[in-house]
C-alpha positions as CSV (number, residue, x, y, z in Angstrom):
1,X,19.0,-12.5,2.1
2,X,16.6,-9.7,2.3
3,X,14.3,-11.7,0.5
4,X,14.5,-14.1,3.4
5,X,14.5,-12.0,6.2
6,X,11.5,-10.2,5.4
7,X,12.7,-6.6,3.6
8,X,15.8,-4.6,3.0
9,X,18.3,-3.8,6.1
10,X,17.8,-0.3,7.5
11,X,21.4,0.6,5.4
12,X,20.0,0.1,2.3
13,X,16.5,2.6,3.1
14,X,18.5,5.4,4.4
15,X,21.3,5.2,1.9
16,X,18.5,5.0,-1.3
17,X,16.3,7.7,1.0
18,X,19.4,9.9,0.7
19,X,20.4,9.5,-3.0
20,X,16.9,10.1,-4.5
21,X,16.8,13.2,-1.8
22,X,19.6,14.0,-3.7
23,X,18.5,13.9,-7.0
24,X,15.4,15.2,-6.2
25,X,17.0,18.2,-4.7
26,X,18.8,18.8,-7.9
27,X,15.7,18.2,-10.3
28,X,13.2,20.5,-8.3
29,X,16.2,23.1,-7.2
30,X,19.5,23.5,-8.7
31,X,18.4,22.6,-12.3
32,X,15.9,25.4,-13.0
33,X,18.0,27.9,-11.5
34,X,21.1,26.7,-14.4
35,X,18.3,26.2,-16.7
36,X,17.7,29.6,-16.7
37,X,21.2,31.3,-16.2
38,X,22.0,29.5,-19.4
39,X,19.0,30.7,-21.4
40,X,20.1,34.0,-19.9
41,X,23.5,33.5,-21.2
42,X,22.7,31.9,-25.0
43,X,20.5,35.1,-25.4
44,X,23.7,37.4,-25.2
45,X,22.7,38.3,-21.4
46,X,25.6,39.5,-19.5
47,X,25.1,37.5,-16.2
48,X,26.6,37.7,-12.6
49,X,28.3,34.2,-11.9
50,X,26.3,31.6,-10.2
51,X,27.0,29.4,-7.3
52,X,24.3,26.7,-8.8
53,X,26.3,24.7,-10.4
54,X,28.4,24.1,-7.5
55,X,25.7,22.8,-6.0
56,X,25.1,20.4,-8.5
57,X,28.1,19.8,-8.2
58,X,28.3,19.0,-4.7
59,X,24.5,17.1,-4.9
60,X,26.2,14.8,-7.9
61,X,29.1,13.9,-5.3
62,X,27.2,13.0,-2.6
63,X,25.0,10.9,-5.2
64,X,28.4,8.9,-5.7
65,X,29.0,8.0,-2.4
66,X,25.5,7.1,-1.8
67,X,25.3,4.6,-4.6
68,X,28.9,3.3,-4.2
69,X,27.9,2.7,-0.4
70,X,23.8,1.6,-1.5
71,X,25.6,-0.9,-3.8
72,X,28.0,-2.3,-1.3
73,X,25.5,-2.7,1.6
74,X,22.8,-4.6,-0.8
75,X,25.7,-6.8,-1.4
76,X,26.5,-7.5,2.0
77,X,23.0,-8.0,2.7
């Protein structure tokens, strides 16, 4: 159908908009920050606890529902 109609429906560019924000968010962000807590941490570094991988967490999650709903509205379309 979106073949036929001439492009995707407005549903399915937000929803992939958000989930590679997402993931973009935790490749240029989150993941250097645990990256190097853990390097930190596999040296014998006592470190403070980090809230990073909450966030990563959290960014994974909302990744979930963005492709569970991306999946459903590209087969409604």
């Amino acid at each position: 159908m979106a073949v036929a109609s001439g492009g995707p429906p407005v549903a399915v560019l937000v929803l992939t908009v958000i989930a590679v924000a997402l993931l973009a968010v935790q490749m240029v962000a989150v993941r250097p920050v645990l990256n190097r807590r853990s390097d930190r941490v596999l040296v014998g570094e006592d470190v403070a606890r980090s809230r990073a991988h909450l966030v990563y967490v959290a960014c994974e999650g909302g990744k979930l529902v963005a492709l569970v709903a991306l999946g459903t509205a590209t087969l409604a379309a």
